[in-house]
Structures are given as C-alpha cells and as structure tokens.
C-alpha positions as CSV (number, residue, x, y, z in Angstrom):
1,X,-79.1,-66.4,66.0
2,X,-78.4,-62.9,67.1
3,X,-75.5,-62.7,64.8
4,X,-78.0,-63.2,61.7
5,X,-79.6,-60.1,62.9
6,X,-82.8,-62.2,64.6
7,X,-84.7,-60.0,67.2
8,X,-83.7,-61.7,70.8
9,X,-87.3,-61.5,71.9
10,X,-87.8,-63.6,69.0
11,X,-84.5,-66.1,70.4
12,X,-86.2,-66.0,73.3
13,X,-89.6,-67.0,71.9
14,X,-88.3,-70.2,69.8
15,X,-85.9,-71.5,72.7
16,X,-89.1,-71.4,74.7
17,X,-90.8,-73.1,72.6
18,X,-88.1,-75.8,72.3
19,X,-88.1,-76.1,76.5
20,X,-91.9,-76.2,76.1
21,X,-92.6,-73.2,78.0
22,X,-90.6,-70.5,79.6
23,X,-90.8,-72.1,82.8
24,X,-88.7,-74.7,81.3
25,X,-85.8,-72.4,80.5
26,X,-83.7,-71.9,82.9
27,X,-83.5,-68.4,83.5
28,X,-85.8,-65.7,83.2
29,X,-86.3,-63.0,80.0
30,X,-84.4,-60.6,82.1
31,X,-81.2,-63.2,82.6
32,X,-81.5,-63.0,78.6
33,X,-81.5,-59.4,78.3
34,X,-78.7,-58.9,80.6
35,X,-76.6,-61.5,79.1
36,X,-77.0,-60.2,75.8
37,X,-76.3,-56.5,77.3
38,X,-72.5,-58.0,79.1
39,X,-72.1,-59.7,75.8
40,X,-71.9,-56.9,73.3
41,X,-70.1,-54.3,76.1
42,X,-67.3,-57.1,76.4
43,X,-67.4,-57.0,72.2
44,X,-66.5,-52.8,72.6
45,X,-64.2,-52.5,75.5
46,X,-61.9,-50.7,74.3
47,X,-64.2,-48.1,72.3
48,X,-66.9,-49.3,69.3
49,X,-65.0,-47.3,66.8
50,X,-62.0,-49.6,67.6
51,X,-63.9,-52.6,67.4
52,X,-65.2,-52.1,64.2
53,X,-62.0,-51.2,63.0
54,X,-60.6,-54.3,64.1
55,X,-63.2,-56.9,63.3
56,X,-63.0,-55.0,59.2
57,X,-58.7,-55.0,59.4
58,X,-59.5,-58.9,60.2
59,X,-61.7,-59.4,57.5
60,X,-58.9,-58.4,55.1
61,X,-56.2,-60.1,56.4
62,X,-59.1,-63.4,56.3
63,X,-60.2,-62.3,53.0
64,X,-58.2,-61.6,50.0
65,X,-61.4,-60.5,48.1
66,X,-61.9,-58.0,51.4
67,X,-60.4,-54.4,51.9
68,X,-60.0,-52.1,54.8
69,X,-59.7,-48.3,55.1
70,X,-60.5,-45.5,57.6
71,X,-60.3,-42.0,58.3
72,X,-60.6,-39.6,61.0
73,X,-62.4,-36.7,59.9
74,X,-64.2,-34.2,62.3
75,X,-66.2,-33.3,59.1
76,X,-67.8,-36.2,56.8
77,X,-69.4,-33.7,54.5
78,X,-66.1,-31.7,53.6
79,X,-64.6,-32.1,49.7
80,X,-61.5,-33.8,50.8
81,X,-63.7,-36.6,53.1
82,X,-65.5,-37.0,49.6
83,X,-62.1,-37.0,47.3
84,X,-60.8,-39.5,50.1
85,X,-64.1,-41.9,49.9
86,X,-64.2,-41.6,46.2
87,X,-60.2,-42.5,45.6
88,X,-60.8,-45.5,47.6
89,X,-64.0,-46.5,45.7
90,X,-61.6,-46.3,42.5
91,X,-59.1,-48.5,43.7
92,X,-61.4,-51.2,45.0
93,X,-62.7,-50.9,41.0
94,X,-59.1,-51.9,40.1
95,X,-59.1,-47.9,39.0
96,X,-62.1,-48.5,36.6
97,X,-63.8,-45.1,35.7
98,X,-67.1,-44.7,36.4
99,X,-69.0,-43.2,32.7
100,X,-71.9,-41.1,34.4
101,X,-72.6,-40.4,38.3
102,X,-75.5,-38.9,39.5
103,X,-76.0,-36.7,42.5
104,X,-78.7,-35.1,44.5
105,X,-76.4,-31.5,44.3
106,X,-74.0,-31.4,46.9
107,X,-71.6,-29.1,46.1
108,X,-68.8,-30.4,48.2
109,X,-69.8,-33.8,46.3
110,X,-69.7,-32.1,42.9
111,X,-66.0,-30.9,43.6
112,X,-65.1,-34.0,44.6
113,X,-66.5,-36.1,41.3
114,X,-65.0,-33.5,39.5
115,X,-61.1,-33.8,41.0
116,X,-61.2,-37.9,40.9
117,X,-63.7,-38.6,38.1
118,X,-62.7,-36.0,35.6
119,X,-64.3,-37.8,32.8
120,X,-67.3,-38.8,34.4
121,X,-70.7,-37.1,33.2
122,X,-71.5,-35.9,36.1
123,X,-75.9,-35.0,36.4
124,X,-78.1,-34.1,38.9
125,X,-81.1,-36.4,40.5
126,X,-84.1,-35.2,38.3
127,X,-86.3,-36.6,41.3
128,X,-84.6,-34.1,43.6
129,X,-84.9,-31.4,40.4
130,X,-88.4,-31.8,40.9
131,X,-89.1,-31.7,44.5
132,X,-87.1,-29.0,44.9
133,X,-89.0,-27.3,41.9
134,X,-92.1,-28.0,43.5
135,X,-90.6,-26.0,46.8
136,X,-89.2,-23.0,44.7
137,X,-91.9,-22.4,41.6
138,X,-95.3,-21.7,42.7
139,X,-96.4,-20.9,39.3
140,X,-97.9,-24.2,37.6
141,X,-96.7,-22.9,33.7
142,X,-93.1,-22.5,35.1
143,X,-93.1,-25.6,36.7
144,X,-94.2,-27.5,33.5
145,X,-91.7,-25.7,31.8
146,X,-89.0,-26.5,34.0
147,X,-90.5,-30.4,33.7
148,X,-89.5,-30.1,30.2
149,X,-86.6,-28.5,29.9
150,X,-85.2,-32.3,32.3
151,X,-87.1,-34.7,30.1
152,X,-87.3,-32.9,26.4
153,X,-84.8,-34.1,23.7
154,X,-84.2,-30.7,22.5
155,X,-81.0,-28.9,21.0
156,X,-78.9,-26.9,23.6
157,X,-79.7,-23.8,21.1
158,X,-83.5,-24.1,21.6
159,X,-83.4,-24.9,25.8
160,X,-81.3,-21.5,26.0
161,X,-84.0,-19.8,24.2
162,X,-86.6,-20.9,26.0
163,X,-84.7,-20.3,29.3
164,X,-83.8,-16.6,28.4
165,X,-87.4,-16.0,27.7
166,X,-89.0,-17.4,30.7
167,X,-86.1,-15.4,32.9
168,X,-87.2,-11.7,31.1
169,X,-90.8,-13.1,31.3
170,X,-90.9,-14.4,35.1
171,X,-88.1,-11.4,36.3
172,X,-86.4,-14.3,37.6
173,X,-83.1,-12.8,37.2
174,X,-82.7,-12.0,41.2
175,X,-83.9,-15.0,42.1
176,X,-81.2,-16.9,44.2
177,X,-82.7,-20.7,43.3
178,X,-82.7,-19.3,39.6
179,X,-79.3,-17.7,39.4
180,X,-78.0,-21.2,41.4
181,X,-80.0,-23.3,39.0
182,X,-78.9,-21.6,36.0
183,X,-75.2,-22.4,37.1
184,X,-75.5,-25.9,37.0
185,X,-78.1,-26.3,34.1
186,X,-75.3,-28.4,32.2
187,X,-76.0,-30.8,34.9
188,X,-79.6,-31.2,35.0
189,X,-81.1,-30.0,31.6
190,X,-81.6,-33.1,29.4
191,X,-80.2,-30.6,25.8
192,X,-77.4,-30.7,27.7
193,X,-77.1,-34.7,28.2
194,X,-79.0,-36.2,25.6
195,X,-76.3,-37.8,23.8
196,X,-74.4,-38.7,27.1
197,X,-74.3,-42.2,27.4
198,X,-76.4,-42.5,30.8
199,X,-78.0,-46.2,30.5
200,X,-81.3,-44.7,31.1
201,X,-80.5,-43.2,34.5
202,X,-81.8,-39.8,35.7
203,X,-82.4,-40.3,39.4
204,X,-80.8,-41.8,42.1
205,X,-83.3,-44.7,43.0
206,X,-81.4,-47.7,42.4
207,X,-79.2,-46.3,45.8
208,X,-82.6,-45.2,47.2
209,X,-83.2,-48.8,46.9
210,X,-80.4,-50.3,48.5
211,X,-81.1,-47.6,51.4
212,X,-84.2,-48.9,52.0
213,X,-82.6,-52.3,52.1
214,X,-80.1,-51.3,54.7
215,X,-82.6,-49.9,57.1
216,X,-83.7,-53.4,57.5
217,X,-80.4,-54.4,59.2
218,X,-80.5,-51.2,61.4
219,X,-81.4,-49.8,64.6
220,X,-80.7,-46.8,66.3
221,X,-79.7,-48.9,69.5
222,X,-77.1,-51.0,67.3
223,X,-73.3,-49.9,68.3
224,X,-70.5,-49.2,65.2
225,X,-69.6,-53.1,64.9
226,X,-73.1,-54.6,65.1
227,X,-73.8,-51.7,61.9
228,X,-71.1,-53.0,60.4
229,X,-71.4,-56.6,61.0
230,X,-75.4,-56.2,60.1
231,X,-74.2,-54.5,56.7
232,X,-71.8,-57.5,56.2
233,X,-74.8,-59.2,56.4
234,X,-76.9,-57.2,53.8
235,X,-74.2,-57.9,51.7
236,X,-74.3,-61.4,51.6
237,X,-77.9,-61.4,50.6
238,X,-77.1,-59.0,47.6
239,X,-73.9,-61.7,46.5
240,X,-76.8,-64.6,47.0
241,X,-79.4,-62.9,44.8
242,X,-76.0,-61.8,42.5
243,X,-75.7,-66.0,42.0
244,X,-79.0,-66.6,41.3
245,X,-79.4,-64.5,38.7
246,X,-75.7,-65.3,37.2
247,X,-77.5,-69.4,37.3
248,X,-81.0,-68.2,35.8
249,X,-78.9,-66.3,33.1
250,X,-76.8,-69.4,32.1
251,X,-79.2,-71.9,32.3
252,X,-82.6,-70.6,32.5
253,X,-84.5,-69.7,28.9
C-alpha cells in the first residue's frame, strides 16, 4: 500500500480495521512507524542519489519503452545544465523538433532553447508578462497599454510606434525593466508572433498544471527514490487517462 503512495497512518487505520481493533494487531503504531523508518534506510544505504539512480538504470534495462540519464552538476540553473536537459528531451522525441516553447524568461533557459531548438519560436509566459507588469508599472494607462501590446493583432510597424511614443512620453528610457523588456519584445509582443503557429498557447499553464499534479505525490520528508518512484507513479495515472481518452475517441460519438 505504501508503494502506491497511501499515507501509513491510513495502512495503519484499515489493517486495524481488518484485526477489528488495534488491540488486535500485533504490534503497536510505533512498531509501524519504526518498521517503515528501517525499511526505507535499508532502501538508501549506500546514498539516496544512488538509489534512485539505480532503481531508474533498472527501469531501462526492464523497459525498452524506459530511458535513463544523469548528471552531476553543482549548478542546475547554468546554460549548459539546460542545453544538457533539453538534448536529452530531443532524443527521447526520436529528435522531433519542438514548433514553439514558451518560457517564464530565464535567460540561461533562453540560451539554451536557442543552441538546441534553433527553429523553435521561442515566447515568453504572457501570465508572468503580466505579473511582473503589475510589479514594475504603477501607472494604470501604461499597464493597459502594455496589456495590448501581448494580446492586440497588430502590425510590427504600428507596436513600434506605439512603443517609441509611450518611451518619450513615460521617460522610460532609463528604466532597467524597460530597457530589459524592450530587448526581448520579439518574444512577448503578440505583432511580433501573430502569424507564428502557437496552437493557441501564450502561458505556461498546461505545465502549471501538471505541477500542481505532482505536488500530490510529494512531500518534503520523501527521499530522492520515493520522489522518483512517487513520479513514476504520477505517470501511470497520466498513461491511464492517455487510454481512456484514445478509447472515448475511437469509439465514443
């Protein structure tokens, strides 16, 4: 039961209530809890980044449909840890080329789409355009502005327009969240993607989503091989729900 990811005070509460009382189990909660505790330590002898890279190099030797890979890193957020995470995506694709990817702005993330997805229009999270407008722009006719300028199907000729005017209008020019903005306007201004093939994506959400999903699976007390043996589990659910809808599709109206 624990490895479906069920709570062990909840264990604990149906084997009770299959002895017909706690009194009738055997052993006492705090047997449980130190059992449970000597079980997952003997799981991580040898280090819990070791185990998870075990129990995953297993999976693919198990599993042709599986694949393994890891890297040590002392910095996850670097270009070349993105480049490295993003070459691997590819090849699990069978080297099929993302069309559009969309970001919340990391630069080192930005280099990394650009080096291994060259093709790839690449735009930023409107959502995160927005909050971070809402942090930066205090006045409420600049911020409507700048609501426009992600949303409005409008040439690139009349965006620039409007842009250079509210710069010499709102001295923006010195502004360090302008200037910055202004460099990656390509990325976020809709003139600029309009007849970019996005399938109707301009925020992240759908992986907000699955986030949201994950948490589900984890706790802050979970070591590196119950995280990744609770994700394995996340993604069963996803395959499940994947079948279902392949069946309603075939033979549903």
């Amino acid at each position: 039961m624990q490895a479906h990811g069920v709570l062990t005070s909840k264990i604990l509460g149906y084997m009770a209530g299959q002895a017909g009382g706690y009194s009738f189990m055997g052993f006492s909660k705090k047997d449980a809890y130190n059992y449970v505790d000597q079980s997952k330590h003997a799981k991580i002898v040898d280090g819990e980044s070791n185990a998870a890279i075990v129990y995953l190099e297993g999976k693919a030797v198990a599993d042709p449909m599986s694949m393994s890979r890891y890297n040590l890193t002392k910095d996850n957020e670097s270009i070349g840890s993105y480049k490295w995470l993003l070459e691997n995506l590819l090849e699990v694709m069978c080297n099929k080329m993302p069309s559009v990817v969309i970001t919340d702005g990391c630069d080192s993330m930005k280099a990394a789409i650009k080096s291994v997805f060259p093709e790839a229009t690449h735009r930023l999270c409107a959502w995160h355009m927005e909050k971070n407008l809402t942090v930066n722009v205090k006045d409420s006719g600049l911020r409507q502005l700048f609501k426009k300028w992600l949303y409005a199907d409008m040439e690139i000729e009349d965006f620039e327009e409007e842009w250079a005017a509210a710069m010499e209008d709102h001295g923006l020019h010195d502004t360090f969240w302008f200037r910055e903005t202004n460099e990656k306007r390509s990325m976020w201004a809709n003139a600029y993607l309009r007849n970019k093939f996005c399938a109707g994506f301009r925020t992240t959400s759908r992986c907000e989503g699955i986030n949201l999903n994950v948490k589900k699976f984890l706790k802050s007390r979970h070591s590196i091989l119950e995280m990744v043996q609770n994700l394995e589990l996340l993604v069963r659910e996803y395959w499940n729900n994947e079948l279902l809808a392949q069946f309603r599709s075939i033979n549903g109206v």
